[in-house]
Structures are given as structure tokens and as C-alpha cells.
C-alpha positions in Angstrom: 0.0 0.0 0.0 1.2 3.4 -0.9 0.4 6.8 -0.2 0.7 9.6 2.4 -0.5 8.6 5.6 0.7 11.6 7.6 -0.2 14.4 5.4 -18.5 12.7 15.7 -17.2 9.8 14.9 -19.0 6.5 15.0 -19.9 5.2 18.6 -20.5 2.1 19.8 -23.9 2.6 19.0 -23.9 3.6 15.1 -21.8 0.3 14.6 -23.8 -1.9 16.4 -26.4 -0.3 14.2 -24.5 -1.0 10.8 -23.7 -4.6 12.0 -26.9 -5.4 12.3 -28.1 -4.0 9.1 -25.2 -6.1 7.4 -26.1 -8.9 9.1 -29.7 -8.8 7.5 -28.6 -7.8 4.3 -30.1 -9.8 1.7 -28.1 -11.9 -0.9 -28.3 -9.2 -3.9 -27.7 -6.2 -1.5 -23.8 -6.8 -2.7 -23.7 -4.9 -6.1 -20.5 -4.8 -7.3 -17.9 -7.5 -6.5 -14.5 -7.0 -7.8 -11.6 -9.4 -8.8 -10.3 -10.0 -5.5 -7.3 -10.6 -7.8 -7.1 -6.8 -9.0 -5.4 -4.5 -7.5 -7.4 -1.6 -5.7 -7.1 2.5 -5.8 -8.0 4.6 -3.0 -8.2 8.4 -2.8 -9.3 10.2 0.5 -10.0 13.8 -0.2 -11.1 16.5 2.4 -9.9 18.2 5.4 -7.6 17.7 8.4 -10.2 14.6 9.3 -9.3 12.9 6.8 -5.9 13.8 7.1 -5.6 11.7 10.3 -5.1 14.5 13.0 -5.9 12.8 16.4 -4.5 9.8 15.5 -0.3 10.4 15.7 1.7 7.7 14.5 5.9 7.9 13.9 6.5 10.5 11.7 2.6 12.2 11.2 -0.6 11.3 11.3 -2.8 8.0 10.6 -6.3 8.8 10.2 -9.3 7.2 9.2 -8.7 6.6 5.8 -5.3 4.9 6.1 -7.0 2.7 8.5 -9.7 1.6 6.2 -7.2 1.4 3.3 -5.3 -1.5 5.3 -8.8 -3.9 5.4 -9.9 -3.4 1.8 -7.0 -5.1 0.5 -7.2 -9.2 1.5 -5.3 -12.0 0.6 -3.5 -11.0 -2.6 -5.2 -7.9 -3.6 -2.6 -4.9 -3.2 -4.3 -1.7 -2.2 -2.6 1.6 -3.4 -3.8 4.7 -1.1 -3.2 8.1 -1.9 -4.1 10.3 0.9 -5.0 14.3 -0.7 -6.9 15.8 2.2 -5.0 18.9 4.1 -5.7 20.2 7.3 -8.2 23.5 6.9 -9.0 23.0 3.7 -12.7 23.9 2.2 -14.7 23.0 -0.2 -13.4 25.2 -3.0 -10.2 23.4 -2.2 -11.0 20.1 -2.5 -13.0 21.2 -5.7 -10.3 23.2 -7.5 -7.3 21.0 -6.3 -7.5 17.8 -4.6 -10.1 16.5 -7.1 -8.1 17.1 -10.1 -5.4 15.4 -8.3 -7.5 12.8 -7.4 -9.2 11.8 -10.8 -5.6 11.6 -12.3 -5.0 9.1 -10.0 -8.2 6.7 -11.1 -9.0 5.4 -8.1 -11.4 2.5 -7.8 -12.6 3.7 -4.9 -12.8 7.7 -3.5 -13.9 9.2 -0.2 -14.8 13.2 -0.2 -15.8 14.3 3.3 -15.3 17.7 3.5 -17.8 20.8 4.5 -17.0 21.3 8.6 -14.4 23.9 7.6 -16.8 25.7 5.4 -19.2 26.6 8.4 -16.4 28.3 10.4 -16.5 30.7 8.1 -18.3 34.0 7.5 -18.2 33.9 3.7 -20.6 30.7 3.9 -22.7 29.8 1.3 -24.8 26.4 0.7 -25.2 27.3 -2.2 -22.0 27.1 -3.4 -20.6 24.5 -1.6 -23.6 22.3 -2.9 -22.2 22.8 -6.4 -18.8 22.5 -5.8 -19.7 18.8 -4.0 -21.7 17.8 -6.9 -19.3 18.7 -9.7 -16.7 16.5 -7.6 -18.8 13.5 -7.3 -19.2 14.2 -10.8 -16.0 14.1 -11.8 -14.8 11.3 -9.8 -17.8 9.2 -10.2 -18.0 9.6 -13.9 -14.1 7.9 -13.8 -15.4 4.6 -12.2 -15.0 5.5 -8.7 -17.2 4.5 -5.9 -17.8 7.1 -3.3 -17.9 7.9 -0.1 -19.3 10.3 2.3 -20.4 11.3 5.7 -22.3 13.7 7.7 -20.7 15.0 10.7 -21.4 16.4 13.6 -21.5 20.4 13.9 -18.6 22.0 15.7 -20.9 24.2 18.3 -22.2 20.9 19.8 -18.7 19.2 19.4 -17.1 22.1 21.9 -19.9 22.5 23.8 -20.8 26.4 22.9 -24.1 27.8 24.5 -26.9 28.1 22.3 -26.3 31.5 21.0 -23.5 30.3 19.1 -23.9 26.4 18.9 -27.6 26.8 17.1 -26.1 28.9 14.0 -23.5 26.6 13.2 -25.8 23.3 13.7 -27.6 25.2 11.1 -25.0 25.7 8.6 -23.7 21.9 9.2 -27.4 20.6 8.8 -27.4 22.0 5.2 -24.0 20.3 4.7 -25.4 17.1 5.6 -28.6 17.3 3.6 -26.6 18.7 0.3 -24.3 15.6 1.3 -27.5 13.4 1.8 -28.9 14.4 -1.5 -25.6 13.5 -3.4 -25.4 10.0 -2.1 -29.1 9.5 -3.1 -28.3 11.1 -6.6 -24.9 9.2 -7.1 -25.8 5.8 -5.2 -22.7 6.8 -2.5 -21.4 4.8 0.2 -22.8 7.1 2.9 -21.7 6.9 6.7 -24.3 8.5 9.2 -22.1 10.3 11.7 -23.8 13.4 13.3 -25.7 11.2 16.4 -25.6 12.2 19.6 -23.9 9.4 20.7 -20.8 10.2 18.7 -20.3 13.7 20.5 -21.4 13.0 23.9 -18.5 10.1 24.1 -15.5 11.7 24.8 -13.3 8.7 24.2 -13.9 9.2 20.2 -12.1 12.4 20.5 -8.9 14.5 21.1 -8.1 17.1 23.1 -9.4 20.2 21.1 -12.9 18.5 20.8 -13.2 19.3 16.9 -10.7 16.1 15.9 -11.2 12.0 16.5 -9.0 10.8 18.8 -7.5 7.3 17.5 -10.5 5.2 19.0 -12.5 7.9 16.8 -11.1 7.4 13.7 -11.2 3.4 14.1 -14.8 3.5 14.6 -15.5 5.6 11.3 -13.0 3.2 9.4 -14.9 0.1 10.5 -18.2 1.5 9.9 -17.5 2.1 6.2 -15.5 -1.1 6.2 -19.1 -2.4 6.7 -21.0 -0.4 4.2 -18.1 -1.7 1.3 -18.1 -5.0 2.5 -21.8 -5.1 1.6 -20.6 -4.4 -1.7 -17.8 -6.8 -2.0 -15.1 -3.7 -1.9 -13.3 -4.8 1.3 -11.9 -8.0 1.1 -9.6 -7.5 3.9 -10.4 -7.9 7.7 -12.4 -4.6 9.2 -10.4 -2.1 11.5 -10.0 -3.3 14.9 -12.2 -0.3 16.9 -10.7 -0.3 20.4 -7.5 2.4 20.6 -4.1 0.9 20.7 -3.1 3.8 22.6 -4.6 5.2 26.0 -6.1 8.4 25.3 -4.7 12.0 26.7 -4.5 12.2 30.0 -6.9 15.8 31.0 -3.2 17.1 32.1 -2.0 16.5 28.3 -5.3 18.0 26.8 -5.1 21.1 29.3 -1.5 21.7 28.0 -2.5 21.0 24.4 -5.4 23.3 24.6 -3.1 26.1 26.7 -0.4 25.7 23.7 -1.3 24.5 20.5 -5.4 25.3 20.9 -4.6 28.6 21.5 -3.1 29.4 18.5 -5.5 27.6 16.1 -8.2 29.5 17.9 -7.0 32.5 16.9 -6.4 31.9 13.8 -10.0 31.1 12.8 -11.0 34.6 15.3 -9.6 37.1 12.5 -12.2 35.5 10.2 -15.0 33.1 12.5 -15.6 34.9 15.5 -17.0 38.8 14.6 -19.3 36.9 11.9 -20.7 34.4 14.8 -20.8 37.0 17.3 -23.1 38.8 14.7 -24.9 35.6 14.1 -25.0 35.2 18.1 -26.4 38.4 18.9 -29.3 38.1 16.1 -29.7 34.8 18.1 -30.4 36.5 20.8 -33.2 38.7 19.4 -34.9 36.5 17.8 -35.1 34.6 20.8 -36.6 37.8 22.8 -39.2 38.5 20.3 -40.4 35.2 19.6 -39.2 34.8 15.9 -36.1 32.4 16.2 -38.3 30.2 13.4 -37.6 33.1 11.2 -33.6 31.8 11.1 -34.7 28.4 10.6 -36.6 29.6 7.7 -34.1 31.3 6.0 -31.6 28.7 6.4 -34.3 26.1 4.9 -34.6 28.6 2.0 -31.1 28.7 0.9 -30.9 24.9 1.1 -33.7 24.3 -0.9 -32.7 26.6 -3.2 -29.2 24.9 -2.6 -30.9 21.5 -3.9 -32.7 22.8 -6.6 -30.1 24.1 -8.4 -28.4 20.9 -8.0 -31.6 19.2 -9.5 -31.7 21.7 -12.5 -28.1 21.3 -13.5 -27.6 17.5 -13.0 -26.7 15.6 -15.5 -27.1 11.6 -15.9 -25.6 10.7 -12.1 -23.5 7.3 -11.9 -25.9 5.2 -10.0 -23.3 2.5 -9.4 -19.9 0.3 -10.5 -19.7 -0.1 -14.3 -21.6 1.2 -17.3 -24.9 2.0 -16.0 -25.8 5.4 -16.0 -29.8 5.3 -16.1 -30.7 8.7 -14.5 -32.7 8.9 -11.6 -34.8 11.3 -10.2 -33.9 13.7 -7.3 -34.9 12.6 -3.8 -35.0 15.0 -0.8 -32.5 14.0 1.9 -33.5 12.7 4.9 -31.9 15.5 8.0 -29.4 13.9 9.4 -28.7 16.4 12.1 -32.1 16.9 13.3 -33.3 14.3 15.1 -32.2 10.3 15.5 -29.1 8.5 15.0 -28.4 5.5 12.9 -27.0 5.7 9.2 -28.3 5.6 6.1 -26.9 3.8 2.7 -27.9 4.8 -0.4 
């Protein structure tokens, strides 16, 4: 295997559910076998979770995606992994760089979980990012790839900000979800639920600045889309183990970190985050007092529908699988992934 490793995440819960879906997966629920004797491509694209940071190995980080890349290879089927995701980056990065990058590569199979970044800034816009994420799965689908996704938890809830500032951003990461929701309907993805409770309340799954998976957090997202691929014949190796090898940060260690390090990456997203949220904040706020707060709600459902139209109108035929077949299909609403009940959903 080959590539660069180093440069919410599934609870106990969310893979208990997975197992038991596979478990009661019927025989033709596995749609595209491969040659186990074929070698395999896999590109991760996205941010610094994908990246691996909160899961330190010798010499960088791990991650996730390395993790899965190790069980999809089995016995003689090599696995060649490129890892293209970079700490901080956006949408419009993964969209103007990495997936270039990536469909030179022609991988067989390509991850692109990416978004979280996006809703830390002011300049945010649904709409945008929804077309940027479709004309990747585009791209990447339309070369043979398989794909998957994920949606994620929002950051307020991950760090535990009070409402005036938490509710905004779930807002913003809800309409990531259901643009991501809507593409894994329209392009048959590999889709991982990962915004439940269950994944931010257990601190385990999680590092020391509260926005990253710890190691035990990245193991449990690489075995629940071990699970989802295995339904479709893609991993042929065994599935991540899911326990840590490593005891977590002591509270000493992740007092330091955040003193040190945290410090610093929290004021580098303040020049450009925190006068736009404190705006956001204080129009929580008002709402609140007069009684309108649905008035937010509203507009944010406005610019995602509008978000998912435009996706609608400018789709072309979508890759509903492995192979030739390209029979379109219809648009179907997502189903909220951050509002409400746990679980997952495959396409």
C-alpha cells in the first residue's frame, strides 16, 4: 500500500447499528464485486479529518482513511492509497485541487468528506458548496469511482458552545449534511451517518481540542464504512480493529495541548469566525426575545432548498453504481441527518 499517511465519529452505537443492518442484508444487496485478484485504488479527499489528525503515528498522522485502506485489500489484492486531504481546507479546495489530483490518479474507490471547515467561516454559502460537491462526485464518479461520504457532527455541539453560538453553526452543518445526503441519493454513495448524539457526547472518540477524532475515533469511522463496502464486495480485507491501541490524553495532556497549541488555532480562525458568529450570536439573541427564532430556521431552509434545486436543475445523468450503468434517476429529498435520530443511512 502506498500513499501519504501523515499528510463525531462513530460510537458504539452507530456500529452496532451498521452490524446489524449487514447482518440482514439480503443476498443481492452486494452490487459490485470485484476481482479479489485486482489490484485496488484509494483516494481520500477533504480536510484535516481525513488527514488523520488525532491519530499520531511515527513521523505524522494516521487517520481514518489509512486505516480503512489496510482492510480493503485481503489476501492477494494490493491496495494503493493516496491520501490528498490537508488540514483547513474547504470546499473550494477540494473542488479546485484535490479532485483534479485525485481523478488523475483513477481510483477504484474515493472518499470526499469535507464541509465542517466551510461553516467556520463567515463567507458561507450552501449554495455554493452544494455545487462544488456535486461537480466532484461528478468528476470522480463519472471515472469509475465508488464514493464515499459522511455527515458530521456540527462544531458548536462538538465544543460545547451555548446556544447563541452552537444553534447557528448546527444550522449551517445541517445544510452540509442534507446537500451531502442528496448527493449519495443522486450518485448511489457509500454514505456513513455520523452526526448522532452518541458520537459527541462520548469523549473517548475524541482529542483534546474537541473538533478532531482521537484514535479510537477514527477506528470507529474506518470500520463502519469497512461495513458499508463490505456489503458491496469492496473490502476483502479484515475490518479495523475499533478499540484504541493507545490510552487516550490524560486531562493534564489535553489542558497543555489546549493552553499551547489550541490557542493558536483559535486565533487563527477569530480574525475570520468569531466577529461573523458573534453577529450571528447576537441576532440569536433577538430573535429569541421576540419570539421569531423560526424566522432563522426559515431562512436557512430557503437557501438549502434553493441549494438542492439548483443541484436538480443542472444535474446531468448521475452514476448510480460500479460499471456502465448510467440510467438517470430522479432527485430525492435527503432525509436530515442532524435533526433528530441517530443511525445511518446507505444509499
Amino acid at each position: 500500500m502506498s500513499g501519504a499517511t501523515a499528510s463525531g465519529l462513530p460510537g458504539y452505537a452507530a456500529a452496532t447499528t451498521l452490524d446489524a443492518h449487514l447482518a440482514g442484508a439480503p443476498a443481492d444487496a452486494v452490487r459490485a464485486v470485484v476481482d479479489p485478484r485486482a489490484g485496488l485504488r484509494f483516494a481520500a479527499l477533504g480536510d484535516s479529518l481525513t488527514e488523520g489528525i488525532g491519530d499520531p503515528v511515527p513521523g505524522g498522522w494516521r487517520g481514518w482513511a489509512a486505516l480503512l485502506a489496510e482492510g480493503l485489500g485481503g489476501t492477494g489484492r494490493t491496495v494503493d492509497f493516496r491520501n490528498f486531504a490537508v488540514a483547513g481546507a474547504l470546499s473550494k479546495d477540494v473542488h479546485e485541487r484535490q479532485a483534479a489530483a485525485a481523478a488523475e490518479f483513477r481510483p477504484d474507490i474515493a472518499s470526499v468528506v469535507v464541509g465542517v471547515n466551510d461553516t467556520l467561516r463567515h463567507s458561507f454559502d450552501i449554495r455554493r458548496l452544494a455545487g462544488r460537491l456535486e461537480e466532484v462526485c461528478a468528476l470522480l464518479s463519472e471515472g469509475g469511482a465508488v464514493l464515499l461520504t459522511a455527515c458530521l457532527p456540527d462544531p458548536g455541539t462538538a465544543l460545547g458552545l451555548p446556544g447563541p453560538l452552537r444553534l447557528p453553526l448546527a444550522r449551517r452543518q445541517q445544510a452540509v449534511n442534507a446537500v451531502v445526503h442528496d448527493l449519495s441519493s443522486r450518485y448511489d454513495l457509500v454514505h456513513l451517518h455520523a452526526s448522532d448524539r452518541g458520537w459527541t457526547e462520548d469523549r473517548s472518540l475524541w482529542s483534546a481540542d474537541r473538533l478532531h477524532p482521537a484514535e479510537r475515533g477514527h477506528r470507529r469511522l474506518a470500520a463502519g464504512f469497512h461495513l458499508l463496502l463490505a456489503e458491496r464486495g469492496l473490502a476483502l480485507g479484515s475490518p479495523p480493529e475499533r478499540e484504541a491501541s493507545r490510552p487516550p490524553p490524560s486531562r493534564a495532556a489535553a489542558a497543555l495541548w489546549l493552553a499551547t497549541r489550541g490557542t493558536g488555532w483559535l486565533a487563527r480562525r477569530s480574525t475570520d469566525l468569531l466577529p461573523g458568529l458573534l453577529g450571528l450570536a447576537a441576532a440569536e439573541i433577538g430573535h429569541r426575545a421576540l419570539g421569531t427564532s423560526g424566522r432563522l430556521d426559515a431562512q436557512a431552509d430557503q437557501a438549502l432548498r434553493e441549494a438542492l434545486d439548483t443541484m436538480s436543475r443542472t444535474a446531468g445523468v448521475p452514476h448510480t453504481g460500479t460499471g456502465d450503468d448510467r440510467t438517470p434517476r430522479g432527485p430525492e429529498r435527503p432525509v436530515p441527518c442532524a435533526r433528530g435520530g441517530g443511525g445511518h443511512r446507505t444509499p
